[in-house]
C-alpha positions in Angstrom: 11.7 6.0 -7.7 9.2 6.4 -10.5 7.9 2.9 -12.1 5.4 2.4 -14.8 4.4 -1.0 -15.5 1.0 -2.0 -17.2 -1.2 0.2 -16.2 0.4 0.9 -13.0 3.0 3.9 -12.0 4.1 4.3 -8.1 6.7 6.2 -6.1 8.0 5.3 -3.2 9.1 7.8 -1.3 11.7 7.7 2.0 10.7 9.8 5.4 12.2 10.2 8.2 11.1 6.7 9.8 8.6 5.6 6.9 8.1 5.2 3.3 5.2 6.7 1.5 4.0 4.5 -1.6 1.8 6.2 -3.9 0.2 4.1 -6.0 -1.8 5.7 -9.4 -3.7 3.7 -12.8 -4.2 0.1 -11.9 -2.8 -2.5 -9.9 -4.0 -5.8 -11.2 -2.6 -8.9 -12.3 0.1 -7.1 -14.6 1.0 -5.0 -12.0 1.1 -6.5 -8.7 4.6 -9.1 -9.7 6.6 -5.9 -10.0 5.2 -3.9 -6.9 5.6 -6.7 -5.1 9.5 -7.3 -5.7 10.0 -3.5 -5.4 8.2 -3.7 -2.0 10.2 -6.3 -1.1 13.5 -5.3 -1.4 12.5 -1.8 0.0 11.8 -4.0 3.1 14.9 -5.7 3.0 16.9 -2.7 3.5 15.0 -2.3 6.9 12.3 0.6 6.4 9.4 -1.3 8.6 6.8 1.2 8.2 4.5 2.7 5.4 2.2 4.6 4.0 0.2 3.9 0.9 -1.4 6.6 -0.3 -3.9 5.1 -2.9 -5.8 8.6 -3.5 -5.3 8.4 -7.7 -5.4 4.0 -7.6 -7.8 3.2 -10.2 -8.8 -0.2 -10.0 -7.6 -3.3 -8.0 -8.1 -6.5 -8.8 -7.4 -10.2 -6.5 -3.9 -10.3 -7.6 -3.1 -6.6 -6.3 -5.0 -7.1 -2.9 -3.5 -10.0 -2.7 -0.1 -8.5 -2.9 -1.1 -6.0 0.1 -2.6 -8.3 2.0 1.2 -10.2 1.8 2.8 -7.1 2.3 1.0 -6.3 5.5 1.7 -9.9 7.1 5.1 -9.4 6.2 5.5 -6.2 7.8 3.0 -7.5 10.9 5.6 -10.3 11.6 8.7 -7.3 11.9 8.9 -5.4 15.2 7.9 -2.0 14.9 6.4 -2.9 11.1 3.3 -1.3 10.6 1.2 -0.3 7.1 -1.5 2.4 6.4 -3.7 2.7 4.0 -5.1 6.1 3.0 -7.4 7.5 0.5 -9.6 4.7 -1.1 -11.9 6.0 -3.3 -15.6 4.9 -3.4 -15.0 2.0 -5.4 -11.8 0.3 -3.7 -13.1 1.0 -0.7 -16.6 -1.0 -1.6 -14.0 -3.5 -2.7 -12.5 -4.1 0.2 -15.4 -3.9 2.6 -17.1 -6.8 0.2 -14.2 -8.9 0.9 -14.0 -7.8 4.5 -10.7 -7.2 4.3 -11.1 -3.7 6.3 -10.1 -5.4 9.4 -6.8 -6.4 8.0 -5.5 -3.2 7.0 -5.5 0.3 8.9 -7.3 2.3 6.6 -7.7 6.4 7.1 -9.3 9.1 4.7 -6.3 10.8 3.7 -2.4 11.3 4.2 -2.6 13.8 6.8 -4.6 11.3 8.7 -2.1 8.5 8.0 1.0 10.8 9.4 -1.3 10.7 12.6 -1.9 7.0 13.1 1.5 6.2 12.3 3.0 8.6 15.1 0.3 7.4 17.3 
């Protein structure tokens, strides 16, 4: 699945047990309503687990963290639910070190690493 909304395109793609979300342009306050409702209903057909690759996200504003953050309860709360974060760049990764939000997510360097912690 290939969206581009306001700055904003993802895919979302099913794995064996996971989903891999790559997210590229910016997720902001235009974006995050319809990531959010996508992600949503992608957990309502019972995929528990996922990976977002954020490697080519541009920017991210409170709206769009605020939709992870969300996300991430969400999935917490689900047995066997469990969300990585790979591939911050510099600047969102300053971003959410500022807002100490590091300890909420599981954050890697890259997808390979991601694969890893979510087998592990």
């Amino acid at each position: 699945m290939l969206d581009k909304i306001k700055g904003l395109s993802y895919t979302i793609n099913d794995e064996a047990d996971l989903a891999l979300v790559h997210l590229v342009g910016d997720l902001n306050m235009f974006s995050a309503p319809d990531l959010r409702t996508t992600l949503v209903k992608k957990f309502e057909t019972g995929v528990k687990r996922y990976i977002f690759d954020l490697a080519d996200l541009a920017f991210v504003d409170s709206s769009g963290i605020g939709i992870l953050v969300s996300f991430v309860s969400m999935t917490k709360k689900t047995e066997g639910g469990k969300v990585i974060l790979c591939g911050l760049n510099t600047q969102i990764r300053n971003i959410f070190e500022v807002t100490r939000l590091l300890s909420v997510f599981t954050v890697v360097e890259d997808l390979a690493a991601a694969r890893e912690a979510m087998a592990a």
